[in-house]
The first five atom37 places (N, CA, C, CB, O) and aatype in JSON, in Angstrom:
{
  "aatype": [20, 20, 20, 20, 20, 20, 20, 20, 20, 20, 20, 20, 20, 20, 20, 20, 20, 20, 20, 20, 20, 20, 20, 20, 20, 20, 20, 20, 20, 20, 20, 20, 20, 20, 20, 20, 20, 20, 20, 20, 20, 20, 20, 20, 20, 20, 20, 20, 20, 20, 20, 20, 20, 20, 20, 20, 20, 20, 20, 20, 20, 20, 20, 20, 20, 20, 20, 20, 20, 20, 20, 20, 20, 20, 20, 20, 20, 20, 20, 20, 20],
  "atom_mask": [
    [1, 1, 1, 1, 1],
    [1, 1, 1, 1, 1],
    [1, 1, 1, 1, 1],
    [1, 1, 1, 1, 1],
    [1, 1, 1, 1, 1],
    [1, 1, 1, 1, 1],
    [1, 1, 1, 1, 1],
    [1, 1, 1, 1, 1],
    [1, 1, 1, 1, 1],
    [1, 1, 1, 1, 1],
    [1, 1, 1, 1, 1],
    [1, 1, 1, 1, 1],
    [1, 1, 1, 1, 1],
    [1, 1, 1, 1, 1],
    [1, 1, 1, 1, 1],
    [1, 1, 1, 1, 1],
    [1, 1, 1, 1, 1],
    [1, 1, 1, 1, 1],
    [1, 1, 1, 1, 1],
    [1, 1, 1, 1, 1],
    [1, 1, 1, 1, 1],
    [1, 1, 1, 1, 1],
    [1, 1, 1, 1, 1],
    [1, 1, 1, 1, 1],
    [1, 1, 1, 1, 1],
    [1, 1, 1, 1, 1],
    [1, 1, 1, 1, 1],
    [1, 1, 1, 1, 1],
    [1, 1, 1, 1, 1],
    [1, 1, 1, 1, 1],
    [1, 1, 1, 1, 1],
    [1, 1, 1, 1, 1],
    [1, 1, 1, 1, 1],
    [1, 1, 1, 1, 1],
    [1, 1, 1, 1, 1],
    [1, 1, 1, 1, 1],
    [1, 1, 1, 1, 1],
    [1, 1, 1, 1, 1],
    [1, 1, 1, 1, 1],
    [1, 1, 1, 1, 1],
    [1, 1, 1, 1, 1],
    [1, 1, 1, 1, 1],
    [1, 1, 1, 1, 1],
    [1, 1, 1, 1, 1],
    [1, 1, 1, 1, 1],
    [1, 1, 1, 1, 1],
    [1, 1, 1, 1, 1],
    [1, 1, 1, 1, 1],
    [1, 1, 1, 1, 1],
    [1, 1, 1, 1, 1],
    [1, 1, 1, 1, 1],
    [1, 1, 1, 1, 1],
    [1, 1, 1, 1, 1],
    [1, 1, 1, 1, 1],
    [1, 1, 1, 1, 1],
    [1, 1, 1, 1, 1],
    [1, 1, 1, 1, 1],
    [1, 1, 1, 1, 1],
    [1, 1, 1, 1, 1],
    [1, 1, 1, 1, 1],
    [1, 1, 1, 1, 1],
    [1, 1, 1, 1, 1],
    [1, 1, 1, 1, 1],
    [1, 1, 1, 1, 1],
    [1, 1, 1, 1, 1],
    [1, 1, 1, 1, 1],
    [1, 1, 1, 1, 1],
    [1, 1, 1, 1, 1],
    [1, 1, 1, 1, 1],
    [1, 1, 1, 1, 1],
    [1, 1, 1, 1, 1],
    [1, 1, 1, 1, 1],
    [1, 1, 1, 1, 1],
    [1, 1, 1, 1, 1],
    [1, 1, 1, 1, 1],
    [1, 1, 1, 1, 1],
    [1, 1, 1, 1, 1],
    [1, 1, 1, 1, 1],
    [1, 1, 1, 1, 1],
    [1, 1, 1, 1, 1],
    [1, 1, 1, 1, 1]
  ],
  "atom_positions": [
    [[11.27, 1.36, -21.0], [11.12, 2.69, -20.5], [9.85, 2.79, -19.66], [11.1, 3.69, -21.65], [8.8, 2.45, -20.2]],
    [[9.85, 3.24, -18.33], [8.77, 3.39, -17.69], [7.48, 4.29, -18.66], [9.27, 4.07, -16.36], [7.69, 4.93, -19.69]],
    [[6.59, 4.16, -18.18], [5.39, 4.57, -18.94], [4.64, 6.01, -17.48], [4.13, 2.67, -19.32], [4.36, 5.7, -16.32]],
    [[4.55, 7.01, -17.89], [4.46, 8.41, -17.07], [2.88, 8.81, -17.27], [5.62, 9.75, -17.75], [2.33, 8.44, -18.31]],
    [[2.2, 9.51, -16.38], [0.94, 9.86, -16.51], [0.96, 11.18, -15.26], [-0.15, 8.44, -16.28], [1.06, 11.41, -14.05]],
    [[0.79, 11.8, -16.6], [0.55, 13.79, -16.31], [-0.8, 14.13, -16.19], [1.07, 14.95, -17.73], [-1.75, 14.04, -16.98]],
    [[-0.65, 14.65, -14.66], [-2.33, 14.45, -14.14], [-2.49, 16.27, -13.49], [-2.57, 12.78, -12.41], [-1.92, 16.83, -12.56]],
    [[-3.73, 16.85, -14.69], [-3.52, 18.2, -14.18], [-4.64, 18.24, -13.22], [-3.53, 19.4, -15.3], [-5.41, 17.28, -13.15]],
    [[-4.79, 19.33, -12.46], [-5.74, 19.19, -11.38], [-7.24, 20.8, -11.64], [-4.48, 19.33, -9.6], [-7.21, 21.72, -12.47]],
    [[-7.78, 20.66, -11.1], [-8.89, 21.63, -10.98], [-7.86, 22.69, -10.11], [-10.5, 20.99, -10.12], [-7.14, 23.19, -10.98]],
    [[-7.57, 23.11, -9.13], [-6.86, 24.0, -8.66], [-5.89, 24.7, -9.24], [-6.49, 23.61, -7.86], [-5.58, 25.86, -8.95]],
    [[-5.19, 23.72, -10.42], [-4.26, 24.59, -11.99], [-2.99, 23.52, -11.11], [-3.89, 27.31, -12.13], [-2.06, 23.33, -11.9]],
    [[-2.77, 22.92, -9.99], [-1.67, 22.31, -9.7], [-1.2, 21.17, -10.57], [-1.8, 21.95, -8.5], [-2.16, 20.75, -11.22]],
    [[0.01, 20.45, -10.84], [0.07, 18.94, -11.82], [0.98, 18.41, -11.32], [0.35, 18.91, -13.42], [1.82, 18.96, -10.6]],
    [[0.95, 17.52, -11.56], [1.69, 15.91, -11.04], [1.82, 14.75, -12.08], [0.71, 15.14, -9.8], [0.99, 14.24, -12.84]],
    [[3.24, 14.49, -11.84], [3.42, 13.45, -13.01], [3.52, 12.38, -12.16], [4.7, 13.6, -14.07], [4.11, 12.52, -11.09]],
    [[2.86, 10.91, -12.58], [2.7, 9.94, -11.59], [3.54, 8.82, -12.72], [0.87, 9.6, -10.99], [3.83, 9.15, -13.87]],
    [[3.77, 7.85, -12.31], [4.24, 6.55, -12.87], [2.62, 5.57, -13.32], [5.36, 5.69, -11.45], [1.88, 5.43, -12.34]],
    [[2.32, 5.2, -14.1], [1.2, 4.3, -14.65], [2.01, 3.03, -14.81], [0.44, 4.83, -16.12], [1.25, 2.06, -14.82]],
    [[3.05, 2.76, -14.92], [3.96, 1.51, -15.34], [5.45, 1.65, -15.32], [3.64, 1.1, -16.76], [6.21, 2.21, -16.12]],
    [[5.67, 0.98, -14.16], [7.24, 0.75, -14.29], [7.67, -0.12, -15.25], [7.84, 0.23, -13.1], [6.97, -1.11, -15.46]],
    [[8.97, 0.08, -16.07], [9.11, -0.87, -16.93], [10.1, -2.39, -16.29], [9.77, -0.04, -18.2], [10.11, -2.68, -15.09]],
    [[10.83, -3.16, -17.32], [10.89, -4.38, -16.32], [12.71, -4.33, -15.95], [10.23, -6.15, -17.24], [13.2, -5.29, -15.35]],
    [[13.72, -3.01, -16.43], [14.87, -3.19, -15.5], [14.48, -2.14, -14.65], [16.39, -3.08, -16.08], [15.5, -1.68, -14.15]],
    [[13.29, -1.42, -14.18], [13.31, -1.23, -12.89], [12.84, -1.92, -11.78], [12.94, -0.4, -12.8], [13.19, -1.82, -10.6]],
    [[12.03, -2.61, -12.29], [11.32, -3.85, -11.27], [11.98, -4.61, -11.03], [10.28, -4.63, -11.63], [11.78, -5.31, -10.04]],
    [[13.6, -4.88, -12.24], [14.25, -5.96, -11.89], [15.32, -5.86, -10.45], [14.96, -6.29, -13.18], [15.08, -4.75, -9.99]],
    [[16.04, -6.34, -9.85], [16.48, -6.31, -8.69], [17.62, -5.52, -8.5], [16.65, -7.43, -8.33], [17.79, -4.81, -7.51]],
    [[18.93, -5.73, -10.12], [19.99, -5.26, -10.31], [19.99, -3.64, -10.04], [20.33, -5.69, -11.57], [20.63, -3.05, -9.17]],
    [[19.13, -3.08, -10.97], [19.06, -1.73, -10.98], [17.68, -1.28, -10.6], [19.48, -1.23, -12.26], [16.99, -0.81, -11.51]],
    [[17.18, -1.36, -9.42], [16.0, -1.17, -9.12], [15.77, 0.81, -8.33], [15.72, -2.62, -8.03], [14.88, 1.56, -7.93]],
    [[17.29, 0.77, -8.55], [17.19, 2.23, -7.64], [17.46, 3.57, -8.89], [18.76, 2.27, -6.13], [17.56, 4.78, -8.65]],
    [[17.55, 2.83, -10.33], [17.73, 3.93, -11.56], [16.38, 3.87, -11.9], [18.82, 3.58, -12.94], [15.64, 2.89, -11.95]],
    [[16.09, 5.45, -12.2], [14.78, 5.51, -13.13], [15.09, 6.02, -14.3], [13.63, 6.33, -12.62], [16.0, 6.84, -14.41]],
    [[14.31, 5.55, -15.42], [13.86, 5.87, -16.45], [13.82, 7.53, -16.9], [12.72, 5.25, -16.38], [13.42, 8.3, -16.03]],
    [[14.23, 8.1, -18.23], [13.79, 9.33, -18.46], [12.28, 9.55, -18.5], [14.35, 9.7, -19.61], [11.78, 8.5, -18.9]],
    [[11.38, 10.42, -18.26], [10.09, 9.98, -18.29], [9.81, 10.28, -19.25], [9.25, 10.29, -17.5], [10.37, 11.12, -19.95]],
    [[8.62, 9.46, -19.57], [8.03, 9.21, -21.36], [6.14, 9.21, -20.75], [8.8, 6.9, -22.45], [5.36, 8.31, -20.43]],
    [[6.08, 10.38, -20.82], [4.65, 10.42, -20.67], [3.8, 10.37, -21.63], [4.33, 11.35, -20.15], [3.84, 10.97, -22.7]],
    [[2.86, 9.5, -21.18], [2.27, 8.86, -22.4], [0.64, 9.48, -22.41], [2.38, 7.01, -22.27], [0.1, 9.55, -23.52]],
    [[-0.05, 9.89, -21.34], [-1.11, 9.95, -20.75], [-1.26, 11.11, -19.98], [-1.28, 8.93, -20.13], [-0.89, 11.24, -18.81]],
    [[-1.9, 12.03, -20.78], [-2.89, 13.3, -19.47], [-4.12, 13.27, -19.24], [-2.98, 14.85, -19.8], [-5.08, 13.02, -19.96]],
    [[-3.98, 13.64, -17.76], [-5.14, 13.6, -17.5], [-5.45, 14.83, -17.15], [-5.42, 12.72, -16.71], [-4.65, 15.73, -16.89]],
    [[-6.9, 14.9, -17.13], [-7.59, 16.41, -16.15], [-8.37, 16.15, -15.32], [-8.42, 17.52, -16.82], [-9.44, 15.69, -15.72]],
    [[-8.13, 16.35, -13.72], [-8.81, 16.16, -12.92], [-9.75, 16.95, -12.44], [-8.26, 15.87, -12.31], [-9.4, 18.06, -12.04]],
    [[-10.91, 16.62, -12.4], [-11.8, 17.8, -11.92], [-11.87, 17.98, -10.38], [-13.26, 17.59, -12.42], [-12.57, 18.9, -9.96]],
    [[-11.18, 17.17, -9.48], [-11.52, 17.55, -7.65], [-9.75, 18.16, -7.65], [-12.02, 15.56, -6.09], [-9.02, 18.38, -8.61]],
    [[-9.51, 18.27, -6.32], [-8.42, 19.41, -6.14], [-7.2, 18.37, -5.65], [-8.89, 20.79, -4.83], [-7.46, 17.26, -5.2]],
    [[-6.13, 18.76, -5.77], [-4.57, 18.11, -5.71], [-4.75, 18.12, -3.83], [-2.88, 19.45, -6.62], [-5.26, 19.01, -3.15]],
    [[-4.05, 16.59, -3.28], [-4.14, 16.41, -2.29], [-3.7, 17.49, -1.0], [-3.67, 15.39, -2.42], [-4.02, 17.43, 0.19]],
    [[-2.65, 18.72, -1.88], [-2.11, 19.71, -0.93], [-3.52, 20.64, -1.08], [-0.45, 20.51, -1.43], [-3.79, 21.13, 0.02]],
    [[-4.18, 20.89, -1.78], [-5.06, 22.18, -1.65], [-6.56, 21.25, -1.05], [-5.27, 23.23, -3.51], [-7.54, 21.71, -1.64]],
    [[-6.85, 20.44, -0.36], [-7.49, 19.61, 0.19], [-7.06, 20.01, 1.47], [-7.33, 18.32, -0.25], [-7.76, 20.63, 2.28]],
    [[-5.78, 19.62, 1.66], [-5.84, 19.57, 3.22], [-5.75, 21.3, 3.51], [-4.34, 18.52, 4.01], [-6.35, 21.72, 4.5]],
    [[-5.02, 22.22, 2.68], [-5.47, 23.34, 2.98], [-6.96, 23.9, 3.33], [-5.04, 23.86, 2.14], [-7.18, 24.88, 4.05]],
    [[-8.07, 23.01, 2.61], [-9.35, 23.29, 3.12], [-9.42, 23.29, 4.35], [-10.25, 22.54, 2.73], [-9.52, 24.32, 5.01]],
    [[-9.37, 21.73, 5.0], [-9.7, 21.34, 6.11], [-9.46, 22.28, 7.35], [-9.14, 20.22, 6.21], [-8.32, 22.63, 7.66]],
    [[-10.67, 22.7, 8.09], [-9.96, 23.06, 9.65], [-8.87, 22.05, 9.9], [-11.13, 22.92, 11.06], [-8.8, 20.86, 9.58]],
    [[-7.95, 22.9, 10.62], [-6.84, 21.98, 11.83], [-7.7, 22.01, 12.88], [-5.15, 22.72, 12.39], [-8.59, 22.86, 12.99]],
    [[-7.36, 20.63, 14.09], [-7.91, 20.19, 15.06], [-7.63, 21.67, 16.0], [-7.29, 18.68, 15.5], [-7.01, 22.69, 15.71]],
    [[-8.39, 21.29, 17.24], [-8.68, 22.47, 18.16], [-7.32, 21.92, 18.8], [-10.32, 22.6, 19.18], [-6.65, 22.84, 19.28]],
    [[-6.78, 20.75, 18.92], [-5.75, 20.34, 19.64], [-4.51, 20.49, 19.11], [-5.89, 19.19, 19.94], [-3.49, 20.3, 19.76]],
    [[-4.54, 20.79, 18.05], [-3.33, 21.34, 16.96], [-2.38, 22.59, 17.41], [-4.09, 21.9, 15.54], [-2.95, 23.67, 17.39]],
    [[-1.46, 22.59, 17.67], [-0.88, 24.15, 17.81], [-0.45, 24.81, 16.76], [0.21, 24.3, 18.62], [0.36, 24.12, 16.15]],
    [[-0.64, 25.93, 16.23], [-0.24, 26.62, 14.99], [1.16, 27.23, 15.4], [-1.36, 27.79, 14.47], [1.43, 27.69, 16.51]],
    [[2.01, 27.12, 14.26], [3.32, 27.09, 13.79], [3.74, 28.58, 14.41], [3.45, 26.86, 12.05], [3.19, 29.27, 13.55]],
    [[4.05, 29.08, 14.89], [4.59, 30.77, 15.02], [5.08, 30.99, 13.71], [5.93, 31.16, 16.22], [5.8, 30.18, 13.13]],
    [[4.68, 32.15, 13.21], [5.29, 33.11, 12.51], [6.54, 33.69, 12.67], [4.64, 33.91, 12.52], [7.05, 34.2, 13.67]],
    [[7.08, 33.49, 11.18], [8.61, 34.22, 11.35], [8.74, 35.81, 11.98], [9.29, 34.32, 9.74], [8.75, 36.82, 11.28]],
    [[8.8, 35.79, 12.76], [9.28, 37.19, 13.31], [8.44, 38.06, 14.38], [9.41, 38.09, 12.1], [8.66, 39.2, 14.79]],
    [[7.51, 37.25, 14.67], [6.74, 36.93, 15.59], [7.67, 37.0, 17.09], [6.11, 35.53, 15.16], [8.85, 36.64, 17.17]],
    [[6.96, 37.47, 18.09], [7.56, 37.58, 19.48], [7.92, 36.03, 19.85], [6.44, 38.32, 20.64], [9.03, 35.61, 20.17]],
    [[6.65, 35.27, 19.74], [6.39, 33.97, 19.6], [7.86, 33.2, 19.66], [5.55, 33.76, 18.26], [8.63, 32.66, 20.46]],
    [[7.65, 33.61, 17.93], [8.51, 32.63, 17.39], [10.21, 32.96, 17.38], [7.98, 32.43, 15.95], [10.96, 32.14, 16.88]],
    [[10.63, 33.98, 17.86], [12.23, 34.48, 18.99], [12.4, 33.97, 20.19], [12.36, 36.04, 19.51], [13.49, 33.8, 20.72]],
    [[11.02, 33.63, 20.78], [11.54, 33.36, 21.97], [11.23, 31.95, 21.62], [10.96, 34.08, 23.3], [11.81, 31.37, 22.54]],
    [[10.71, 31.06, 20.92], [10.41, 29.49, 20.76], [11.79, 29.54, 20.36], [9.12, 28.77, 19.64], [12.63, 29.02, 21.1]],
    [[12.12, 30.07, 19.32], [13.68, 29.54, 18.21], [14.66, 30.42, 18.54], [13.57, 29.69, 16.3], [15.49, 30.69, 17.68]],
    [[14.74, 31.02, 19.82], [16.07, 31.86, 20.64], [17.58, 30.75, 20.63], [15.47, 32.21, 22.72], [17.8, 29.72, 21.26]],
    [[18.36, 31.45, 19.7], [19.81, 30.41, 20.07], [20.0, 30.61, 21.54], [21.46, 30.9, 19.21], [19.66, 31.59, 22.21]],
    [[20.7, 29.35, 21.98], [21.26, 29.21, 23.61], [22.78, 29.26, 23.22], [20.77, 27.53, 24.59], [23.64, 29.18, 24.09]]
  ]
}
């Protein structure tokens, strides 16, 4: 049985990661079935989950921001033809 590691974050977000695949998933036959997970290991992270990170970051000045749904913008970008 694979071996699971529940990793909570400072932001309140969590993520269950794999710490150990077991050996009929590594094996070749059935390499595309996983395991029920059997978490064995929590953790608590004290820095922030990789999505609320990049939410920090400025976007580049070269970046274009997404139009808003309903936006003039974004009718005439996503107008059916």
């Amino acid at each position: 049985m694979c071996t699971y590691q529940y990793m909570e974050y400072s932001c309140g977000h969590c993520r269950t990661i794999v710490s150990e695949w077991c050996s009929r998933y590594r094996g070749a036959l059935q390499s595309h079935i996983r395991c029920r997970p059997e978490i064995r290991y929590h953790t608590t992270n004290d820095s922030l989950c990789s999505y609320c990170k990049e939410q920090q970051l400025p976007k580049p000045a070269w970046m274009p921001s997404k139009p808003q749904e309903g936006s003039r913008t974004y009718l005439s970008f996503y107008k059916s033809r």
